[in-house]
VOSE-399992 format. One record per residue (C-alpha): x, y, z. Coordinates in steps of 0.5 Angstrom, whole numbers, padded with zeros to 4 digits, always signed. Layout:
BEGIN
XYZ
...
END
This chain:
BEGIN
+0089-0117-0108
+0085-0121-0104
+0088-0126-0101
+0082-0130-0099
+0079-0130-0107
+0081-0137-0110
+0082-0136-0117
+0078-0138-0121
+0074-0142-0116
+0071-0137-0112
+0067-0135-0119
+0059-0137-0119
+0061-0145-0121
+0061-0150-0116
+0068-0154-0117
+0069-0160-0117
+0073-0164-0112
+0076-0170-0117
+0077-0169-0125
+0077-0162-0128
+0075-0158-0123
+0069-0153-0127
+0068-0157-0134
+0062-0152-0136
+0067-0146-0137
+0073-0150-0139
+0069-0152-0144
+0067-0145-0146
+0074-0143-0146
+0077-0150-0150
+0072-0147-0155
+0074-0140-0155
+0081-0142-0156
+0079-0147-0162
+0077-0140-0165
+0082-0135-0163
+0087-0141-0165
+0083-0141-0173
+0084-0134-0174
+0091-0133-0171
+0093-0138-0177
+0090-0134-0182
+0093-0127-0180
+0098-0124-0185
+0102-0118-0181
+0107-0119-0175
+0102-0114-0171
+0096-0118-0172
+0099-0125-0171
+0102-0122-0164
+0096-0120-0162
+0092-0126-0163
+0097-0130-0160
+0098-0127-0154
+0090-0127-0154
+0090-0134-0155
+0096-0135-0148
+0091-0132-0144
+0085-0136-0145
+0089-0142-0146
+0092-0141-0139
+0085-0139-0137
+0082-0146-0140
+0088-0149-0135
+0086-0144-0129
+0078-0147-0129
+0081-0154-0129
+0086-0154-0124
+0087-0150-0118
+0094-0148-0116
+0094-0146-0108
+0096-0139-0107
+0095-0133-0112
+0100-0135-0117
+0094-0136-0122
+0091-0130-0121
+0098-0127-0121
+0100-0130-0127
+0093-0128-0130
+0094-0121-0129
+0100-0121-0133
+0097-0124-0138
+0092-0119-0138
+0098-0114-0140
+0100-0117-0146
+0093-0117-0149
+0092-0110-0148
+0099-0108-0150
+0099-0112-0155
+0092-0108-0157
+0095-0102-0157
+0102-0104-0161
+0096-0107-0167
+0093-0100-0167
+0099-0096-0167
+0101-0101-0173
+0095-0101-0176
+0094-0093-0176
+0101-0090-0176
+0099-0086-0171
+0103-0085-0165
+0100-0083-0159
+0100-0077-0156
+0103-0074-0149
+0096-0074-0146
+0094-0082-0148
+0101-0084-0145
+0099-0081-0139
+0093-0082-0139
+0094-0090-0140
+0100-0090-0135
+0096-0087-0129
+0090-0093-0131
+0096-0097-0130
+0097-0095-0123
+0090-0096-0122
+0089-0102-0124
+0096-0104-0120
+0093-0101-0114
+0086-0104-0115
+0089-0110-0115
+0093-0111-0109
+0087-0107-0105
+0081-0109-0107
+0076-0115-0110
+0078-0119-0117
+0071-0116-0120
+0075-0109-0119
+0081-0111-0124
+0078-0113-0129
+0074-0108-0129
+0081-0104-0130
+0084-0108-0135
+0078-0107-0138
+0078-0099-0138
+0085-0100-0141
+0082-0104-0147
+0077-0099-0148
+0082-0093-0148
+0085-0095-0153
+0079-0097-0158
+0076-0090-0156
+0083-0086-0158
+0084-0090-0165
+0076-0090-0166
+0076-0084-0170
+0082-0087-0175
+0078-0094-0177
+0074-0094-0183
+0066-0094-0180
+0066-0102-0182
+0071-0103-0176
+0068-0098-0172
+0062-0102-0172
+0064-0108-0170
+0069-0103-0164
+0061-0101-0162
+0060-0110-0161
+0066-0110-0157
+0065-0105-0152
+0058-0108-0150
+0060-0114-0150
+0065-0112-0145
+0061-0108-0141
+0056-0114-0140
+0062-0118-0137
+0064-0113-0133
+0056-0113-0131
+0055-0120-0131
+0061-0120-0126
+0059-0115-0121
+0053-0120-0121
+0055-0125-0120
+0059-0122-0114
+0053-0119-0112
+0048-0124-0112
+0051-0130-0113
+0049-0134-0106
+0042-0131-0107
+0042-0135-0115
+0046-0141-0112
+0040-0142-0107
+0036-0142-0112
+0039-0147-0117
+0045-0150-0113
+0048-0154-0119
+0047-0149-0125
+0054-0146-0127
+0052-0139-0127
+0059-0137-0129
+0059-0140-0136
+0054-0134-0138
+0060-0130-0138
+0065-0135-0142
+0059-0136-0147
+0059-0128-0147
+0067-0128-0148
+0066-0132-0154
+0061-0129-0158
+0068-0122-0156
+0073-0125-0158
+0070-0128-0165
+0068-0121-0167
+0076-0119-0164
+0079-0124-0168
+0074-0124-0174
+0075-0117-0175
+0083-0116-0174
+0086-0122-0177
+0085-0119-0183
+0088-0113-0183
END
């Protein structure tokens, strides 16, 4: 990883120096947590509920990275592996809810994504991991795809898009975000992505709870 990124702070939101360090996209992320939290309530199997929960670690601890900067890379570092309890926590929810046990080929294929989101993480920018958590995700939404009833595979349409836009909106901001604070040095670009990531996780949580 980068040592010279300094999560979150290096995202397209100046911080503060006294009081919540980025109030715009902590609030994104409280909001975002209420919603994850409703829904966690309302959940009825054990593989459900460990999926929304472990939903609702990585933005509560996500909420906390966008207030207060630990110096290092511990939050990155914890962020990461919260990353894998999500998308572990995906496939073990797919796994249950379709009784269907992935083959040979899936594992390896995933194992080897896991490689190279390790390597990608301890060589390159942060834009570039989350771009490999996200293709862990979207593996195994595309391997469980043909399973799910066409209602669900719409909204599975709706998730993947959604992510792909973050990924876009995070390599924007990576690219062009000297050039957009020049412009409006106070405005907190980043939290377009957090208010992108809401709308994600309702139709996540509102579309797995139940079942």
């Amino acid at each position: 990883m980068n040592e010279d990124y300094t999560f979150p702070f290096d995202t397209c939101e100046k911080p503060n120096k006294h009081g919540i360090a980025q109030p715009y996209s902590t609030m994104a992320n409280i909001v975002n947590s209420l919603i994850i939290f409703y829904f966690l309530l309302k959940t009825k199997e054990n593989y459900t509920f460990i999926l929304l929960f472990c939903i609702l670690c990585f933005e509560l601890f996500h909420v906390f990275s966008h207030s207060v900067h630990i110096p290092g890379s511990i939050q990155i570092n914890i962020a990461h592996m919260l990353s894998y309890c999500v998308n572990f926590a995906f496939l073990f929810f797919f796994y249950n809810y379709t009784k269907k046990i992935p083959s040979g080929w899936f594992i390896l294929f995933y194992v080897l994504l896991i490689v190279f989101d390790i390597y990608v993480f301890c060589n390159m920018d942060v834009v570039y991991y989350i771009s490999t958590q996200s293709l862990l995700l979207l593996s195994v939404l595309l391997y469980y795809y043909p399973l799910l009833s066409k209602s669900i595979k719409n909204k599975i349409n709706i998730i993947s898009f959604l992510i792909i836009l973050i990924i876009i909106l995070f390599l924007n901001e990576k690219y062009n975000c000297k050039k957009m604070l020049s412009i409006y040095p106070h405005f907190p670009y980043h939290v377009l992505i957090e208010i992108v990531a809401i709308f994600l996780f309702y139709i996540v949580c509102s579309t797995f709870y139940k079942l």
